[in-house]
N, C-alpha and C positions, 0 to 999 in steps of 0.2 A: 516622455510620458505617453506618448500618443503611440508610440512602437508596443508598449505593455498594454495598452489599448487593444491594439489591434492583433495581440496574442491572445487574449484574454477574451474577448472579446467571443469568438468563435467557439472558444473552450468551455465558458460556463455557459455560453448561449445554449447549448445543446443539452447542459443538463436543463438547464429552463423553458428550453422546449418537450423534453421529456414530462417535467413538472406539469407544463402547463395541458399537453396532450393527454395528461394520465387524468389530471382535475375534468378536462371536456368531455371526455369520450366515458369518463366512468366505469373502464372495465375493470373486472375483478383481477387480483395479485395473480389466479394462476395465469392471465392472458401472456405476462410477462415470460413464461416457462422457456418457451423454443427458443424465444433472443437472447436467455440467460446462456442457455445449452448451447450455442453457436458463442457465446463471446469465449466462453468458460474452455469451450471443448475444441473450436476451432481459430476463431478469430486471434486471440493471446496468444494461444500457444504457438500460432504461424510464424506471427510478429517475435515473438523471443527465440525461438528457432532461427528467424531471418537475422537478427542482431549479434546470436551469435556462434552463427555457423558462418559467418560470412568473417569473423574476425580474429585475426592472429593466435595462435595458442598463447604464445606469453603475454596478453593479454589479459588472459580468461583466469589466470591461475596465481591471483595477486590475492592472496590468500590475508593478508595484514589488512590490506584495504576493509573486507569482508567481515572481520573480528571488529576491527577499530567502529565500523562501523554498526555493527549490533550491540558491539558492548557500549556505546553512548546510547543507544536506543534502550536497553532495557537496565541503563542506571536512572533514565528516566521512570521506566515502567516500575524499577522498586523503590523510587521514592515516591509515587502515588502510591505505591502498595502500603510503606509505612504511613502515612499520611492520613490513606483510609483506616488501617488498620488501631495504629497509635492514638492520632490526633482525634479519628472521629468515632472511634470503637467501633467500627462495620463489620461482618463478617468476614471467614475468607473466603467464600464464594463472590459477594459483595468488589471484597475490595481486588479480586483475579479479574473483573468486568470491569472496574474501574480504570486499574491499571492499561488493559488493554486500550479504552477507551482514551487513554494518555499517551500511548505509544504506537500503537498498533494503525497508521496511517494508511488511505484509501489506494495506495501505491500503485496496485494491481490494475483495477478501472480508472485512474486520473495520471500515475507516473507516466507510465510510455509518451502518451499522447502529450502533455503539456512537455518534460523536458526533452524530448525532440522537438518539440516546435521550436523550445525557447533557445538549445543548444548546440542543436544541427544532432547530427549522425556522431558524433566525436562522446554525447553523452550514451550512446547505445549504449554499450558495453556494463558499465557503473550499474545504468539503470534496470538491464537482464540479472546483475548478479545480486543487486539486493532485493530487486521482488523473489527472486527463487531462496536465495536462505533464508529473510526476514520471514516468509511466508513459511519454510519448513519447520522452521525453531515455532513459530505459532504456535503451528500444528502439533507440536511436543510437546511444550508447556500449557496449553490451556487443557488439554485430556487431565495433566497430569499434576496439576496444581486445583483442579476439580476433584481427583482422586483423592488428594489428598487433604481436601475438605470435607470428604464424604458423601458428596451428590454425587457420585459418581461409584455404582453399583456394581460395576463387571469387576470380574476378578483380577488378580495382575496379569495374569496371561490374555488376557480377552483385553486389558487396555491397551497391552504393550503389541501384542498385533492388529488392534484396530491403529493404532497410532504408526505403526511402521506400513500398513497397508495404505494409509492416506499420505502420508510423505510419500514414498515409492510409486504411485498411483498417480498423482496429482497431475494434471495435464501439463501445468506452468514447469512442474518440478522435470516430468517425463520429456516435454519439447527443449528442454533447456539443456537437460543431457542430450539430448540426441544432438542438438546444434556444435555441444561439445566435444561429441563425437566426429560428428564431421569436418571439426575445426583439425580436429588433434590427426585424425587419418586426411585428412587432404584430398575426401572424398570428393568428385567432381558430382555434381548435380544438373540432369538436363533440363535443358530450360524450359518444357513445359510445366517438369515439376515446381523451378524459382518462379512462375509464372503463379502459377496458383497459390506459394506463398504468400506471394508480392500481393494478389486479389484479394486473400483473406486477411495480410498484417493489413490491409489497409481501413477495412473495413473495423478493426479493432477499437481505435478511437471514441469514433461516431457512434458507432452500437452502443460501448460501453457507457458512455456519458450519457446517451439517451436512458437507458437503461436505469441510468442512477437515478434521473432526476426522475422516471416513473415510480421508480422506489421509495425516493424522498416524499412523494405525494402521496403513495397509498400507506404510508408511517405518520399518520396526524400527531400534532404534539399536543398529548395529555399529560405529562409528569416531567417538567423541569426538577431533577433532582439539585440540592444543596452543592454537593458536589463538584455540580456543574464552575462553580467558581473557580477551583484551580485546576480542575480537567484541562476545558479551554483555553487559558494559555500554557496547559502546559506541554499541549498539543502542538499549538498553532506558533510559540514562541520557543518556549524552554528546548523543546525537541530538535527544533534546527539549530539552535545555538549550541550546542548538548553534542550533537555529530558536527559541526563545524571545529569546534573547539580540539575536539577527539583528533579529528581528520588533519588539520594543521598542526597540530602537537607534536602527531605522527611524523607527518612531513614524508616526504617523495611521491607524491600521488600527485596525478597533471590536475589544472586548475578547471578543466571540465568536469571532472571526477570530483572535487569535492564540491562544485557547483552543484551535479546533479543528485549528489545524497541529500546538502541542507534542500533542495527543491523535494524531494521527496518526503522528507522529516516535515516539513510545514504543511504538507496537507492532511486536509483532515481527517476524521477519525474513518476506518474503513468501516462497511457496511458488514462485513463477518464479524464485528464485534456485538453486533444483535443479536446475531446470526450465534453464534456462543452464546450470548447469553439464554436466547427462547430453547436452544439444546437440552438446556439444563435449569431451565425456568429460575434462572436469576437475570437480576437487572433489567428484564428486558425492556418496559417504556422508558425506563430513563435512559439507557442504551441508545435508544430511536432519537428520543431527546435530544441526546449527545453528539449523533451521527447530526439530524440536521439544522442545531444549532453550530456546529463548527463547520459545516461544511459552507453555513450563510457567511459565516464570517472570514471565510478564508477568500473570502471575492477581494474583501481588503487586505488581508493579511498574507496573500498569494503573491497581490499584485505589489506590497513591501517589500516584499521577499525580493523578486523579480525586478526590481530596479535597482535595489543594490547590488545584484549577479551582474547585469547588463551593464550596469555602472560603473563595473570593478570598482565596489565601495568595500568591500571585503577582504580583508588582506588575508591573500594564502599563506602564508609561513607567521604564526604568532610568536614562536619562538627559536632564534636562531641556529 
């Protein structure tokens, strides 16, 4: 216990000094801008470049891995959708925010940093390839499942290129091919350039978490939605169990690689799912709600997670 400790320990420390920095100092949301602009535009995208420019091609190109692993993520995502929509008669604007707020994990700002701590270098790989699809496939479905709720006012052609300009754009999207690129040609890199990677992947962590927990603080919680009841676990439990299941079902994937997806699946809800929602002025305080309610609760449910990983209390092959 005391090893989950002492991972753990640093990791949320940072978003809680964030928290606690943003509550002292009192600055306003925009003071946050340039650190956002640095994690977003340099720092991540250094770091996923470095993870996978640096690693074998047939590594990169384990395409089953990638499916298995989004499609347990968003059988998640449509059974809050039914749930909202069925059980609780929500909208579908409503229930497209809820949904995300069920699947759509903080992966981007909290994966790198916690499953390399927790798994060495050996979970790189995993964890480059599911922030760059989970986050593309986002990017597609929430334009387009708005669209076709009717909040969403541009025409098909103004959605379908706003939406292929944000994929093809995206920093994480844009650094992650390029890594692939350099994987795939055996580009050599001089080492003042690995140099300057190495200084900004590093800086990624720390920014990011600091950042969050600024976020978390200037998001006061006004509106506990209903909701919230089966959101939350079905965030912080259903989801890792959900890609565990998928991922050992599958079978031939090394036992880092499914370690680092269920570590990913259990954290919580990312901060872009507010960020959606205020886009289009749905859900948005219960959204904020949702972010820093799961993200309180995943101090425990992180550090769950993480002892059965370390414990190998988790058997990789469920079915023979």
């Amino acid at each position: 216990m005391a090893d989950i400790v002492s991972l753990l320990l640093p990791f949320f420390g940072l978003i809680l000094i964030g928290y606690i920095a943003a509550k002292a100092t009192k600055q306003p949301a925009e003071a946050l801008g340039w650190l956002n602009t640095f994690i977003i535009y340099a720092a991540l995208p250094a770091l996923f470049f470095k993870l996978v420019s640096r690693t074998p091609i047939e590594e990169l190109t384990r395409v089953d891995f990638i499916v298995t692993d989004i499609a347990a993520t968003y059988a998640v995502f449509i059974l809050l959708f039914v749930i909202g929509r069925v059980v609780r008669g929500n909208s579908l604007a409503d229930c497209t925010i809820q949904s995300f707020a069920g699947a759509y994990g903080n992966i981007g700002y909290m994966g790198p940093g916690l499953a390399l701590l927790a798994l060495g270098e050996g979970a790189a790989v995993p964890v480059a390839l599911i922030i760059c699809f989970e986050n593309a496939l986002h990017f597609i479905v929430a334009p387009a499942l708005m669209a076709a709720t009717g909040d969403d006012k541009r025409s098909t052609g103004q959605l379908v290129a706003d939406i292929v300009r944000k994929v093809a754009l995206h920093p994480f999207i844009l650094s992650t091919a390029a890594g692939f690129a350099v994987a795939a040609l055996h580009i050599g890199q001089p080492p003042a350039f690995q140099r300057l990677v190495d200084y900004l992947a590093q800086a990624a962590a720390p920014c990011a978490l600091f950042a969050m927990g600024v976020t978390l603080a200037l998001r006061p919680l006004k509106r506990i939605p209903a909701e919230i009841s089966y959101i939350v676990p079905a965030k912080l439990v259903l989801h890792p169990i959900a890609v565990f299941i998928a991922l050992t079902a599958v079978g031939g994937f090394e036992p880092v690689w499914i370690q680092a997806a269920v570590l990913l699946a259990c954290l919580p809800t990312a901060t872009n799912v507010f960020v959606i929602g205020q886009q289009y002025g749905v859900w948005q305080e219960r959204a904020s709600a949702t972010i820093l309610i799961t993200t309180v609760l995943s101090v425990v449910t992180v550090s769950l997670w993480l002892i059965l990983i370390r414990s190998d209390l988790l058997p990789l092959q469920l079915f023979p």
